[in-house]
C-alpha positions in Angstrom: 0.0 0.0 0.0 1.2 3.8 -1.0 1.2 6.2 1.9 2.2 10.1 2.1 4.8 10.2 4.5 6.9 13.5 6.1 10.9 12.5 7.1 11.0 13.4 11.1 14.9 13.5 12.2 15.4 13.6 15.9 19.3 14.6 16.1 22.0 12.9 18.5 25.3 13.9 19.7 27.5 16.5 18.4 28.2 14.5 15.5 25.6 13.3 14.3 25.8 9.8 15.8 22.6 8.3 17.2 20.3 10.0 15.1 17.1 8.6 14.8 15.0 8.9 11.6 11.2 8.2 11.6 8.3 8.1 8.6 5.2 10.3 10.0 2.7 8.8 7.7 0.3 11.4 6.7 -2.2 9.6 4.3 -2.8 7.2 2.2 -3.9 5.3 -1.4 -7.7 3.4 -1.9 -7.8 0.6 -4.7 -10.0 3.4 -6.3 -6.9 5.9 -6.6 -8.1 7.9 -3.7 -6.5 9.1 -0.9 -7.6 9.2 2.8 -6.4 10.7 6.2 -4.5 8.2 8.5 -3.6 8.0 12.1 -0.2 10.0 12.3 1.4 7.2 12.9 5.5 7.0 13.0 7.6 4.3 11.5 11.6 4.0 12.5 13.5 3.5 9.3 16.9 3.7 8.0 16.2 4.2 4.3 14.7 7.9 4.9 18.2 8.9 6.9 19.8 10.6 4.0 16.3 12.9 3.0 16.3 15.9 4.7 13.8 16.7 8.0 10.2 17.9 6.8 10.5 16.3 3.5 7.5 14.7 2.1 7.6 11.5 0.6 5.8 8.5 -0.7 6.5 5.3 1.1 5.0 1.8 -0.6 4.7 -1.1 2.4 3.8 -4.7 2.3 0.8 -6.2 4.6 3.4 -6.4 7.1 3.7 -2.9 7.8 8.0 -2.9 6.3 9.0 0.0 3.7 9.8 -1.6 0.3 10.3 1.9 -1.7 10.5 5.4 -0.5 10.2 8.1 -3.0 10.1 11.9 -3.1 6.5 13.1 -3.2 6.9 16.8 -4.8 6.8 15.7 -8.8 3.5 12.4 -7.8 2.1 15.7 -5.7 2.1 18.1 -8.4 0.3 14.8 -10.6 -1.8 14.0 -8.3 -3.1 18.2 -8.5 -3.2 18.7 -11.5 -5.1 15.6 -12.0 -7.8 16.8 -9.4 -7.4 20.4 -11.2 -8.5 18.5 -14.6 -11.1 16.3 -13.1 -12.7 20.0 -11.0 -12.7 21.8 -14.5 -14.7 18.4 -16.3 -16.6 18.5 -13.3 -17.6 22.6 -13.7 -18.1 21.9 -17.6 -20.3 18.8 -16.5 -22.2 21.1 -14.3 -22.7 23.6 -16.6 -24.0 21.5 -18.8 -26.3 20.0 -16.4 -27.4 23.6 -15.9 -28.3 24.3 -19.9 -30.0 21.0 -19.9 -32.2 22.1 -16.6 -32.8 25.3 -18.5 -33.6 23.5 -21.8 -36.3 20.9 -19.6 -37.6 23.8 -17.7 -38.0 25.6 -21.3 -39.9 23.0 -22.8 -41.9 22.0 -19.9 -43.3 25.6 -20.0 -43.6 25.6 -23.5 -46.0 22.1 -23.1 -47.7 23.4 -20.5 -48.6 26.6 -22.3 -49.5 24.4 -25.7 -51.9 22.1 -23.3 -53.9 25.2 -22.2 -53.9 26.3 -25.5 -55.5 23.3 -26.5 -57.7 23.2 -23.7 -58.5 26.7 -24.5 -59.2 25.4 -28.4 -61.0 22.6 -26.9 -63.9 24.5 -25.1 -64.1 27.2 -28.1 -64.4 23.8 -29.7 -67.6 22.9 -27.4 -68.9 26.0 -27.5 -68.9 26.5 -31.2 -70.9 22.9 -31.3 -73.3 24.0 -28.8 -73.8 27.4 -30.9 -74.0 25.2 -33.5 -76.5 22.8 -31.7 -78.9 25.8 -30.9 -78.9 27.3 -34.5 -80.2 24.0 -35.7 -82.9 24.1 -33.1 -83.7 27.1 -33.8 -83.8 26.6 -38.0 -85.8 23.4 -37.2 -88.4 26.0 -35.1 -88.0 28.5 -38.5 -89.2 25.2 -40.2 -91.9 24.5 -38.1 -92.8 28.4 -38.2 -92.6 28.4 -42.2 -94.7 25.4 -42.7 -96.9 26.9 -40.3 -97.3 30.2 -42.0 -97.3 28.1 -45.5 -100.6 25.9 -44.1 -102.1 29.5 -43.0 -100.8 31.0 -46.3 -103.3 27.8 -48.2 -106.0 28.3 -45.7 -106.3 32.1 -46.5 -105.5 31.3 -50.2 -108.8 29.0 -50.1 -111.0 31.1 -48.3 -109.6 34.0 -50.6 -110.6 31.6 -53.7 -113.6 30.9 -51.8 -114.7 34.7 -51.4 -114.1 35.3 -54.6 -116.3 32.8 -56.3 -118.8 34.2 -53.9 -118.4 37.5 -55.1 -118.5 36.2 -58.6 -121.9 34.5 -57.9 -122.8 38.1 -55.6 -121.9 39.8 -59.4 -124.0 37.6 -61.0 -126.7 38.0 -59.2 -126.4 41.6 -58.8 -126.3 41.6 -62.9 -129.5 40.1 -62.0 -130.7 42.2 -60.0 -130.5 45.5 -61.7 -131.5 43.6 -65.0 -134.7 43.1 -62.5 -134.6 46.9 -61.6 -134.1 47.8 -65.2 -137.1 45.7 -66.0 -139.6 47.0 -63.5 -138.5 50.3 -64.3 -139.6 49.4 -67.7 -143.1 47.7 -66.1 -142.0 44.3 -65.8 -142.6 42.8 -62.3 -141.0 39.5 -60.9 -143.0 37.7 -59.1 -143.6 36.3 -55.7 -140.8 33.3 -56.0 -139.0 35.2 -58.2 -137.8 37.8 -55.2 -138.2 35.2 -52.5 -135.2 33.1 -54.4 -133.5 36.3 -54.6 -133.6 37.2 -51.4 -132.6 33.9 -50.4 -129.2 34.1 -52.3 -128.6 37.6 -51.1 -129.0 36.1 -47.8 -126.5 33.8 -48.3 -124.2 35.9 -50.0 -124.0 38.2 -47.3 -124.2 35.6 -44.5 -121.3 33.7 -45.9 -118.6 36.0 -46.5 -115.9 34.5 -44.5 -114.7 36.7 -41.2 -111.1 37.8 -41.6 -110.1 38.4 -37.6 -109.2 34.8 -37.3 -107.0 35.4 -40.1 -105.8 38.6 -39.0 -105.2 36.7 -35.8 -103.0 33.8 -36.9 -101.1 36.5 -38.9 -100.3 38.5 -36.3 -99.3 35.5 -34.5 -97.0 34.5 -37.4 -95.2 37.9 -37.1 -94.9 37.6 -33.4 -92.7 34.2 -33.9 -90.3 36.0 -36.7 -89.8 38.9 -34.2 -88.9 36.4 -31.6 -86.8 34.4 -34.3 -84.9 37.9 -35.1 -84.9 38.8 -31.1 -82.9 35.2 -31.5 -80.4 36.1 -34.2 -79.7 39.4 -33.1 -77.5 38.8 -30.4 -75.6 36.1 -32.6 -75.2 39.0 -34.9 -73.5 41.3 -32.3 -71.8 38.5 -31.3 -70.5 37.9 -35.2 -69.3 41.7 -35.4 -67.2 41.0 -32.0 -65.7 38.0 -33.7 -64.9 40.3 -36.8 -63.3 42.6 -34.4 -61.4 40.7 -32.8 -60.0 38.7 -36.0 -59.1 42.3 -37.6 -57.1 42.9 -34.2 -55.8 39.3 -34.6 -54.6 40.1 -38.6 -53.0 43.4 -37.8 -51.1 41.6 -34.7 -50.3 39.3 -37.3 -48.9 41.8 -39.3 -47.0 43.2 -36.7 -45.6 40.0 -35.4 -44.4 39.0 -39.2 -42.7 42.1 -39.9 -40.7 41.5 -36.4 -40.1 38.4 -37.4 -38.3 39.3 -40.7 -36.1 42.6 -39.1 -35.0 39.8 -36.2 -34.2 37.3 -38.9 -32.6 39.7 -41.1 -30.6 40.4 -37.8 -29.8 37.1 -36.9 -28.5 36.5 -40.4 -25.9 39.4 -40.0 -24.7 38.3 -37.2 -24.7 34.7 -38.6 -22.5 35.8 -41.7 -20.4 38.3 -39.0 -19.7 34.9 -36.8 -18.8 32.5 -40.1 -16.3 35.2 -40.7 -14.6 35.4 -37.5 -14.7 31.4 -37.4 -13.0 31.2 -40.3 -9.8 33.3 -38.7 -9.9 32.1 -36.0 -9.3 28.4 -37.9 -6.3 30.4 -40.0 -5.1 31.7 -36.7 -5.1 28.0 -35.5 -3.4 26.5 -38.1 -0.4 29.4 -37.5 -0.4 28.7 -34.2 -0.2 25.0 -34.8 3.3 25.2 -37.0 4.6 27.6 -34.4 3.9 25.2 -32.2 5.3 22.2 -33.9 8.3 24.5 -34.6 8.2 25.1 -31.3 8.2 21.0 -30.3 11.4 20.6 -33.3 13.1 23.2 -31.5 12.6 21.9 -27.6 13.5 18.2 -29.2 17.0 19.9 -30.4 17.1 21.0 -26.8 16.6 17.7 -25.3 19.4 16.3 -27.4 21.8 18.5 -26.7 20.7 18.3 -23.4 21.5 14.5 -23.3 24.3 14.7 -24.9 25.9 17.8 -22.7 24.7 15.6 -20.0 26.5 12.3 -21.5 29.7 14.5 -22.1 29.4 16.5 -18.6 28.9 12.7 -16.9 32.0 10.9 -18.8 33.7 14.3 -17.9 33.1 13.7 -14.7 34.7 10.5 -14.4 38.2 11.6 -15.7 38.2 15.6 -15.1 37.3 18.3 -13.2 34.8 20.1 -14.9 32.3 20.8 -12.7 32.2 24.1 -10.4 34.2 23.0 -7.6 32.7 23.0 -4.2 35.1 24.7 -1.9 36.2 22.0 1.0 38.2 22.7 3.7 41.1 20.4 3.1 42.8 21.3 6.2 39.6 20.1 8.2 40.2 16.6 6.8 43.7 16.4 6.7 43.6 17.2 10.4 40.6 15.0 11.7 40.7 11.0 12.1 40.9 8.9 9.4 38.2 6.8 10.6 35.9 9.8 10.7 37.4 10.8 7.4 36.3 7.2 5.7 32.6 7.3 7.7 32.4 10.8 6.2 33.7 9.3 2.5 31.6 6.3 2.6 28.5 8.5 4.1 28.8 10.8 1.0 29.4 7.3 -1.0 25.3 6.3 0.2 23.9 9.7 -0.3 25.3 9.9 -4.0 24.3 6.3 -5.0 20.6 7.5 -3.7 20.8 10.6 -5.6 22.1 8.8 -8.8 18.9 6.4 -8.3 16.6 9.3 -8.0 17.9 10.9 -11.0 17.6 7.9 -13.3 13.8 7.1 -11.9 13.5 11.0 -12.8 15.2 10.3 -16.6 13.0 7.3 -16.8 10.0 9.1 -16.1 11.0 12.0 -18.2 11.4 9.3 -20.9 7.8 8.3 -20.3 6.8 11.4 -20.7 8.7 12.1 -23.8 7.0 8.3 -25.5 3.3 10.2 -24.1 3.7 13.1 -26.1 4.6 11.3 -28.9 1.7 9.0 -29.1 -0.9 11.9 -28.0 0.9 13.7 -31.4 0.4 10.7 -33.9 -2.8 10.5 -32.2 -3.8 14.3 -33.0 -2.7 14.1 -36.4 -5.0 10.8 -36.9 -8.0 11.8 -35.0 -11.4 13.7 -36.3 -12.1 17.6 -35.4 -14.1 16.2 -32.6 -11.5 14.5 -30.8 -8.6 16.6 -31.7 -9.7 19.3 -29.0 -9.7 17.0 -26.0 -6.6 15.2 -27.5 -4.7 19.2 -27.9 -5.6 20.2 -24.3 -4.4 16.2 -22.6 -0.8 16.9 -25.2 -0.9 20.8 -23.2 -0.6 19.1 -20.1 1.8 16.9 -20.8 4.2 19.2 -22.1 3.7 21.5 -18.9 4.2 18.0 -17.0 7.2 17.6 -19.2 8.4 21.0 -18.5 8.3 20.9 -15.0 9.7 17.6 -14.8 12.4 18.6 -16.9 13.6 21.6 -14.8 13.4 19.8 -11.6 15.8 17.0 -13.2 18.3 20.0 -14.2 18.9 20.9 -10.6 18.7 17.5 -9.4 21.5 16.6 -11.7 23.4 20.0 -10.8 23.1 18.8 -7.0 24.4 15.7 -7.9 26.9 16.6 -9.6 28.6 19.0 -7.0 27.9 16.2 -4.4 29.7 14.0 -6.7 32.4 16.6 -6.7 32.6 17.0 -3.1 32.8 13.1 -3.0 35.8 13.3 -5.6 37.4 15.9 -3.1 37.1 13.6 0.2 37.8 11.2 -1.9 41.4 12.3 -3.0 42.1 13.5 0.6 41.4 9.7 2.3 43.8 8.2 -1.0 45.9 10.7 -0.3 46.2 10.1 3.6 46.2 6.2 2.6 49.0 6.6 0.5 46.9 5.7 -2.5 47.5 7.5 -6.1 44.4 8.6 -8.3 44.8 8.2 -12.0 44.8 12.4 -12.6 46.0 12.5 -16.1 45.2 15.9 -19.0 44.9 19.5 -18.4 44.8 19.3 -22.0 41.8 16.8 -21.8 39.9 18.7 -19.7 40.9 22.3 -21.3 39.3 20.2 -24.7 36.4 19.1 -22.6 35.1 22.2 -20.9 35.3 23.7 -24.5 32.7 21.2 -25.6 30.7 21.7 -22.8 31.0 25.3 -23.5 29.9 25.4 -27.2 27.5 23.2 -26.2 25.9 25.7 -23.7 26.5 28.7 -25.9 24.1 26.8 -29.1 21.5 26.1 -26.4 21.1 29.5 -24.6 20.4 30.7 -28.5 18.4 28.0 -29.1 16.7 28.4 -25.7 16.2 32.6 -26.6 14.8 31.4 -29.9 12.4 29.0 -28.3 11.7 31.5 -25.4 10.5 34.0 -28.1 8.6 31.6 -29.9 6.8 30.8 -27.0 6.3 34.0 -26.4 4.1 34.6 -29.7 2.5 31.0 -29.1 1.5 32.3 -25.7 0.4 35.9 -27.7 -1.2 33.7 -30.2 -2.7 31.2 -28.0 -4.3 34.7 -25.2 -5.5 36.1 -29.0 -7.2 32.9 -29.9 -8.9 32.4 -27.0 -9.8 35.8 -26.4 -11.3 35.5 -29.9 -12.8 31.6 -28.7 -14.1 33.8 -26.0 -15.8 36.1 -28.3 -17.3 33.8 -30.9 -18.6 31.8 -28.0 -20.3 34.4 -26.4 -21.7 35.4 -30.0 -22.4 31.8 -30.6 -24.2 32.4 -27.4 -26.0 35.2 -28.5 -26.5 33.7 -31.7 -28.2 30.8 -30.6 -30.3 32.7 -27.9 -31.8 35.0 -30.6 -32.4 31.6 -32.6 -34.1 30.7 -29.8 -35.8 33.8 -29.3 -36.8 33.3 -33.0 -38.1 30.0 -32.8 -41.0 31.7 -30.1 -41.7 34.4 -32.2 -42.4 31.7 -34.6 -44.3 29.6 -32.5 -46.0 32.3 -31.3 -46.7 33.7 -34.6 -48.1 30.3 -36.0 -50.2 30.0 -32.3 -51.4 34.0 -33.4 -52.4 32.7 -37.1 -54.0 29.6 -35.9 -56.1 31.6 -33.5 -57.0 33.8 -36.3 -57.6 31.3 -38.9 -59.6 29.7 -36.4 -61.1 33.4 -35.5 -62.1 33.7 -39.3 -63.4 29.9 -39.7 -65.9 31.0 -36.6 -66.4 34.1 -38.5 -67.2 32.3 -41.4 -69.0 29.5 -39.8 -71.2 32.4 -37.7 -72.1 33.8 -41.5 -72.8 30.7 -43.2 -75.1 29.6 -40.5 -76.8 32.6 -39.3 -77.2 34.6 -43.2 -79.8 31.4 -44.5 -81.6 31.4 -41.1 -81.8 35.4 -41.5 -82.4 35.1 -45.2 -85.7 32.8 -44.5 -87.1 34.7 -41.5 -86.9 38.2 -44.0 -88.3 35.9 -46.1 -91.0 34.9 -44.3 -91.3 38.7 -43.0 -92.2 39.6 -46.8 -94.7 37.0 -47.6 -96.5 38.2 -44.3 -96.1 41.8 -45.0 -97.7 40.9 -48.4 -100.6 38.7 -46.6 -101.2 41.4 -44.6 -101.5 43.9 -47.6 -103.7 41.4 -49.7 -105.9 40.8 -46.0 -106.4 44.8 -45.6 -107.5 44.7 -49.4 -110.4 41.7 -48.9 -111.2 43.4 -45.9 -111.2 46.5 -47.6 -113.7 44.5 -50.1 -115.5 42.5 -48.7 -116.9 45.8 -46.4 -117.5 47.6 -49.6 -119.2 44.4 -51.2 -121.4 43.5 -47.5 -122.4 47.5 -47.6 -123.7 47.0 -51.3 -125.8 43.6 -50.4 -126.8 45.0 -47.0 -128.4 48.1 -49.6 -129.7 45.4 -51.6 -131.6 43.7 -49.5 -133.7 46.6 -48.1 -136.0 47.6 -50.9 -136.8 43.9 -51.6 -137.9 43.3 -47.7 -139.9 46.2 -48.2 
């Protein structure tokens, strides 16, 4: 198991001797890559004795609670951070989209819930219209009844008209008769006794069987009283029809309105649209410049890490056969003067600590190596993978090369320290020989002189290279603020772009909800006309053929007094 660990030194004697070294561990690793607070609980070792006090470390132990590996903990720290740094910013971009898709839900469910009162809305105009509908057929089935009514009292007065007239045309004849008679006993001739009593019979019966015109007159006045109350019907459906037409001229002109609205926002949205393809289409030039800087950029900081390998190759075989490293000043007199047992504790302590350092830095080298193999494979996999996936794959390759970076500069002064402890070493090295009587194989000036130029050239090509690549950098970094100041722009406009579009979409719905209403405004409209104009058309109708009853009733009654006043003078010189 991995645990976070801090080096706790308790010191000794004056010399150093007796010091114990403890692990305080701190945390440590889950099976899930988590990490979890422990007891601070210390463990004596002798591995940690050449760390520093307070350093913090990672310390891998077996079931049995014994240290198998201890590492330093600053570079698997500054992982382990960034890691959680990456996995907070997926979590914010998860969250925000969480949020746009709460938005989004909340947006439709308020746009359902307004379309199912709309349709509620439709669906009770719906009933009502049907029971309008329901009472207008009632109510032509009682104008029906009412015609058919006034059509059998049309018949009835039409016969009894008929029958009045052949009365009259037998009153005419007879009255022919009678003032042939008159004419006749003017002139002498006299009828006689049956003669006048026959016609004073038909007289009689003339004038007794004119047919009365009150019931008539009364059925007729009836009639008109049932089309008044079939117009006192229709009249408030026809106020209620000139509403309707109101309110559908409103409905058209906010129609109008709406669809002119509708066109400036479009033609709007369409400038901006055009406006956004533009600045899209530098940003992708910008991109692709950015992009060969950068892979000039990579060419160049590969040229650095060779020559960084191989200064380091020449600096290390150097350092096994010259002095070329800054020398650490040592006071010789110190270990000339002190014990040589002390002096060979001291060598062989120096020994340890620059065998661990030596392992550190090649774990460091290997890792760096890793590193190196991942930012290769991340680049093949850039240059193979879609649009989609090139953007995640960029910003992983960003990280690694920061990774890379900061890996990269740690090693430098981890191999500087080791190199002037392996110089000290060299130093307290040559002293003990020295003291022993042994001889150290200390050959060239000239070797060194040839070396040190090397290493010098070497240094000179890669501070240019290193300015070069710092100013490069420096433009990507311009480049890359531009870019995603301009990313920031064309998202917020994309933004804006796609809330207006949005915006437009309700408009639209709303003007298609607007034009519904109206078209269904004008089909009631229309409906309202169709129905009620016959039903009007018949009860006018109807209103006419009554008026002219009326008229032709006023005229019998007009004649038939005239005709009753002529038989009632008739009859009284022949009852006298």
């Amino acid at each position: 198991m991995l645990y976070l660990a801090e080096v706790q030194k308790q010191k000794g004697g004056l010399l150093g001797g007796g010091s114990k070294t403890e692990l305080k561990l701190l945390a440590c690793q889950r099976t899930d890559q988590s990490w979890s607070t422990v007891s601070e609980e210390a463990i004596a070792t002798e591995e940690a004795s050449k760390l520093s006090d307070g350093v913090l470390v990672l310390v891998e132990m077996n079931p049995n609670r014994q240290v198998q590996r201890i590492q330093e903990a600053g570079r698997p720290l500054v992982n382990i951070l960034q890691t959680f740094s990456r996995q907070v910013e997926k979590f914010k971009v998860k969250e925000e989209e969480i949020d746009q898709w709460k938005q989004s839900l909340t947006f439709q469910a308020q746009e359902l819930n307004r379309r199912e009162i709309d349709m509620e809305t439709r669906l009770e105009q719906l009933q009502h219209m049907e029971d309008e509908f329901q009472r207008l057929e009632a109510q032509q089935q009682e104008i029906d009844s009412n015609r058919e009514e006034i059509e059998n009292l049309r018949s009835e007065f039409e016969r009894n008209r008929q029958e009045l007239e052949g009365a009259w045309e037998h009153l005419r004849g007879e009255q022919r008769r009678l003032e042939e008679y008159t004419t006749g006993r003017q002139q002498g001739a006299v009828l006689d006794e049956e003669q006048s009593r026959v016609l004073n019979e038909l007289l009689t019966q003339i004038s007794t069987s004119v047919t009365p015109i009150e019931t008539v007159r009364e059925h007729l006045n009836f009639a008109f009283e049932i089309v008044e109350r079939q117009q006192a019907v229709l009249n408030p459906h026809w106020q209620q029809l000139e509403q309707q037409r109101v309110t559908a001229e409103q409905q058209q002109a906010e129609v109008n309105r709406l669809s002119q609205e509708l066109s400036e926002r479009q033609k709007e949205w369409q400038e901006g649209q055009n406006s956004l393809e533009q600045q899209i289409a530098e940003l992708k030039v910008n991109t692709a410049t950015l992009a060969n800087k950068q892979e000039y950029a990579r060419i160049l900081e590969e040229q650095l890490r060779h020559q960084e390998k191989l200064h380091q190759k020449i600096h290390s075989f150097a350092a096994t056969i010259v002095d070329v490293t800054p020398t650490r000043k040592v006071d010789v007199s110190a270990l000339e003067s002190m014990p040589l047992e002390q002096l060979q504790d001291i060598v062989r302590d120096l020994q340890q600590k620059l065998e661990i350092d030596s392992s550190f830095v090649h774990e460091q080298e290997q890792e760096l190596k890793e590193k190196q193999k991942t930012i290769e494979e991340l680049q093949q996999k850039i240059n193979q993978a879609s649009e989609l996936e090139r953007s995640n794959l960029e910003a992983e390759l960003v990280d690694e090369k920061d990774l890379y970076q900061m890996l990269n500069e740690t090693l430098v002064g981890q191999r500087r320290n080791m190199l002037e402890r392996q110089d000290t070493f060299k130093q307290h090295q040559t002293v003990l020989l020295r003291r022993q009587g042994k001889s150290l194989d200390n050959e060239q000036e000239e070797t060194n002189t040839d070396l040190k130029s090397i290493l010098l050239q070497i240094e000179i090509q890669q501070q240019q290279q290193s300015q070069e690549l710092q100013n490069l950098e420096h433009e990507i970094e311009q480049m890359r603020t531009s870019i995603e100041q301009m990313q920031g722009v064309i998202a917020q406009q994309t933004q804006q772009q796609q809330t207006q579009r949005d915006l437009l979409q309700t408009m639209e719905q709303n003007l298609l909800s607007v034009q519904t209403v109206t078209a269904e405004s004008q089909g009631r409209l229309n409906f309202y006309q169709e129905a009620l104009q016959p039903i009007q058309d018949s009860v006018d109708g109807l209103r006419q053929k009554l008026q002219g009853i009326a008229e032709s009733l006023a005229r019998v009654q007009e004649t038939g007094d005239f005709q009753l006043q002529a038989i009632t003078q008739m009859l009284r010189p022949s009852s006298v």
